[in-house]
Each structure stands twice: as C-alpha cells, then as structure tokens.
Backbone as a ProteinNet text record, in pm:
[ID]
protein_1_A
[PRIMARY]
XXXXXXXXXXXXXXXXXXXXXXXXXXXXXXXXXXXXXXXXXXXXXXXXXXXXXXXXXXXXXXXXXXXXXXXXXXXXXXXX
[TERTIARY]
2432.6	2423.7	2468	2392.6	2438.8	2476.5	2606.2	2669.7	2676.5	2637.4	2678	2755	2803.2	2919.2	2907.2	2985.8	2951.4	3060.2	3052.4	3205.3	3169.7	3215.2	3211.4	3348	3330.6	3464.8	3444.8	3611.4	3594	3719.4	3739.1	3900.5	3948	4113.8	4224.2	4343.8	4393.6	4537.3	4636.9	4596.8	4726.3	4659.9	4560.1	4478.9	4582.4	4595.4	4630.2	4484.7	4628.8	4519.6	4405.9	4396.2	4337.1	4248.1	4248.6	4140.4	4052.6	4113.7	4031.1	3942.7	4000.8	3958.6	3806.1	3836.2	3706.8	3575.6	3666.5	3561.2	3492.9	3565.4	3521.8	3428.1	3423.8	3346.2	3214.7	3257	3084.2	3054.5	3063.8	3055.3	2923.4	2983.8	2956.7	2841.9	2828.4	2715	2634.8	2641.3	2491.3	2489.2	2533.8	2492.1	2419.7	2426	2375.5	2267.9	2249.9	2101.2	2027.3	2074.1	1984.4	1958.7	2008.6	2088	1913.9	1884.8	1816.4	1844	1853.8	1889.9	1810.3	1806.8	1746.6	1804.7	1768.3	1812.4	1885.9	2012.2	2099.8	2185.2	2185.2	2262.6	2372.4	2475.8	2556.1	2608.3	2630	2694.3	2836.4	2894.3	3015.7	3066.5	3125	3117.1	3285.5	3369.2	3493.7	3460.3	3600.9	3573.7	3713.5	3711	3856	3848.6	3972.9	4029.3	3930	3913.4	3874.6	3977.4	3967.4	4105.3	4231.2	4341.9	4426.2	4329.5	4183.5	4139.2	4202.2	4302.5	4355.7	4255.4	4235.7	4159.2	4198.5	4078.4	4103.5	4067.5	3985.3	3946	3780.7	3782.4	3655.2	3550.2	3404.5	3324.9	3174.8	3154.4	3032.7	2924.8	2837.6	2730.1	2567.3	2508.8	2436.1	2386.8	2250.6	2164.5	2164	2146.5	2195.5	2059.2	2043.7	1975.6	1828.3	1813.6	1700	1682.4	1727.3	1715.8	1768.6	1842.5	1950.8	2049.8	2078.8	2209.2	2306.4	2413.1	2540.8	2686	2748.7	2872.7	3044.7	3109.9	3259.7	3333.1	3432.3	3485.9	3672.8	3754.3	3853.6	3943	4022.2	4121.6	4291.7	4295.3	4408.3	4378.6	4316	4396.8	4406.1	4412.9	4446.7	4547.9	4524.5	4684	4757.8	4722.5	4795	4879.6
1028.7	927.4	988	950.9	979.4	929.7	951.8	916.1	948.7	843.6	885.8	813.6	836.1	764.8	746.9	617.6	499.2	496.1	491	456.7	313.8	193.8	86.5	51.2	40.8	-27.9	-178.2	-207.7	-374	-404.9	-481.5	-544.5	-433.7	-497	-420.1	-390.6	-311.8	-250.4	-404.5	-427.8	-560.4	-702.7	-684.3	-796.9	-869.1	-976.9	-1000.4	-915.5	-873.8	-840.7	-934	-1077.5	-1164.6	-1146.3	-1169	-1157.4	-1007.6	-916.8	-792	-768.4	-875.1	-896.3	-967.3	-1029	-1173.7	-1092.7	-997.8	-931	-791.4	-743	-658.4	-713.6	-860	-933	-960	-1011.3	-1011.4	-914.7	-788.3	-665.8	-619	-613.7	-571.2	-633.7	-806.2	-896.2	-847.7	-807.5	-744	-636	-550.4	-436.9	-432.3	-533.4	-537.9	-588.2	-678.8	-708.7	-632.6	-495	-424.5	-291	-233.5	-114.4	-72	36.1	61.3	195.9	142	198.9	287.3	363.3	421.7	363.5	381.7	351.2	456.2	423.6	562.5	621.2	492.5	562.9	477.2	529.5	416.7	469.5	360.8	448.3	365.7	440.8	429.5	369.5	310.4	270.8	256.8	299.2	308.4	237.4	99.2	-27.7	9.7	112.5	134.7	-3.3	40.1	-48.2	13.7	-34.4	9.1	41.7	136	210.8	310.9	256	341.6	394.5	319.5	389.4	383.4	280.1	267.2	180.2	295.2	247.7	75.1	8.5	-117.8	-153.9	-88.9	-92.1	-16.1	-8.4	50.4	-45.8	-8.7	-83.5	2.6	-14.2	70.3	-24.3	-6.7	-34	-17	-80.1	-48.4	-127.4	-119.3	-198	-240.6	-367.4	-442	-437.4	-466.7	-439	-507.9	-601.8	-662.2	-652.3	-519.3	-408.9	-461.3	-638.4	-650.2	-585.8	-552	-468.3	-567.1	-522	-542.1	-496.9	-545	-442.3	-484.8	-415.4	-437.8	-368.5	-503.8	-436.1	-417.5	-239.8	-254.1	-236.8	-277.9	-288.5	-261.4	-211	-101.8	54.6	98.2	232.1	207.1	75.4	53.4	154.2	156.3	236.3	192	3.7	-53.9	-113.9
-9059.1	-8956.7	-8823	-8684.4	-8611.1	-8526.2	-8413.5	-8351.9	-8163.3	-8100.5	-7970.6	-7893.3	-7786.8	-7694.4	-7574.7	-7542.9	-7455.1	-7364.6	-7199.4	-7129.5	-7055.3	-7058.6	-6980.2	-6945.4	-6796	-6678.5	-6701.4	-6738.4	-6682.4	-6684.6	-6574.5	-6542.3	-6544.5	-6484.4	-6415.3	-6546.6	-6520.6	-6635.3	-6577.7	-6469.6	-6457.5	-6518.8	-6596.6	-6667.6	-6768.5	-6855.6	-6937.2	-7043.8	-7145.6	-7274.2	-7335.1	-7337	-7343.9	-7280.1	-7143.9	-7040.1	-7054.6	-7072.6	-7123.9	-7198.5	-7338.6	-7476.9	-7467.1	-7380.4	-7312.1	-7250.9	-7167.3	-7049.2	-7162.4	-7269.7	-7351.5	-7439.4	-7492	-7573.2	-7498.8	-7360.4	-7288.6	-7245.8	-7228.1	-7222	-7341.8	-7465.5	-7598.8	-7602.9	-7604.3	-7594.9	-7529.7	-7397.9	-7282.5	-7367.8	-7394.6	-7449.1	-7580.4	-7601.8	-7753.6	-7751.7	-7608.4	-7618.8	-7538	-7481.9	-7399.4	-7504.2	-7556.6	-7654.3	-7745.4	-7717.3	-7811.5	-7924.5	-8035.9	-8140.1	-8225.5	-8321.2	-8341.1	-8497.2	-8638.2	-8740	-8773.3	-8841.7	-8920.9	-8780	-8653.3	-8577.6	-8543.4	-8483.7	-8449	-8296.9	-8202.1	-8038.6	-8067.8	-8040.1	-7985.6	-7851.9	-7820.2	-7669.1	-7678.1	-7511.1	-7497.2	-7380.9	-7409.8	-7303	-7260.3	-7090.5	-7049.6	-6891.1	-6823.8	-6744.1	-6582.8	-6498.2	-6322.6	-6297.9	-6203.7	-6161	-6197.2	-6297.8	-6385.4	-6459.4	-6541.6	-6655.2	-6756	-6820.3	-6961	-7060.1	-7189	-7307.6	-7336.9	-7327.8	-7371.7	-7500.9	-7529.2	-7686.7	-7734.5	-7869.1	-7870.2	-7956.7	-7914.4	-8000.5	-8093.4	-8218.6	-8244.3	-8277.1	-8180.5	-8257.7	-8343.4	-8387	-8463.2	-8533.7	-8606.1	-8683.3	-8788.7	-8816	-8943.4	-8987.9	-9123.6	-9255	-9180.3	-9126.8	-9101.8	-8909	-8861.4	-8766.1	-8654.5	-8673.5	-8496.6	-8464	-8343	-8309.5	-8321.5	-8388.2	-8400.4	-8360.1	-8389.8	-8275.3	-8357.1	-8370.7	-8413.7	-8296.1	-8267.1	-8124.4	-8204.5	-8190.3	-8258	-8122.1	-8104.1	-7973.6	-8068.9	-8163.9	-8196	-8147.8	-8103.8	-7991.8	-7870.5	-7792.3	-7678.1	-7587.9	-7488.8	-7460.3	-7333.6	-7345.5	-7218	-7321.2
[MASK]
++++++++++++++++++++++++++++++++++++++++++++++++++++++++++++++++++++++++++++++++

C-alpha cells in the first residue's frame, strides 16, 4: 500500500483545542470531497497551527470498500 503526505494550516497555537478539533474536522471534510485517490493508497495529511506551526493532529485518508474517501483524524501526537 502506498502512502503520501499532506500539510494543512488552520487556526492559531492560542486556539482552544476544541476549536482546532472543529477547524481540523472541516478541514478533513473539504478534503475528502476534493481528494483523488488511487486504490491501495492512503495520504496522510498533518493538520499544524498558522504561525508557531504546532502539530494539531493527523489524518489518513483513503477508500472504503465501495471506493468513497474516508478519513480518521488522530490528534494524540499533538504538540500544543
């Protein structure tokens, strides 16, 4: 399977984590409906902060069995 990688800016390091979480979720959503995939692949995408640049979380996505893009967003390696 193969793998490639993604950088998207959104919100500030002085955000509440919540509000990040929000702006990373509609983030993931546009991307998922623009994203073209290839089967057997998955992108990676790193959702950091404007400005400082602190990791807000990461998301992969990729094609489910009946070929829509999908996405799992994990926000444990954060580093705000």
């Amino acid at each position: 399977m193969e793998t490639k990688e993604m950088n998207v800016k959104c919100g500030e390091s002085t955000d509440s984590f919540e509000k990040l979480e929000t702006l990373c979720e509609k983030e993931a959503q546009k991307l998922a409906g623009t994203l073209e995939i290839p089967e057997q692949t998955t992108i990676s995408v790193a959702f950091w902060t404007n400005g400082r640049s602190e990791l807000i979380g990461t998301a992969d996505f990729y094609k489910d069995g009946t070929g829509n893009v999908c996405y799992d967003l994990d926000f444990s390696e954060t580093t705000l």
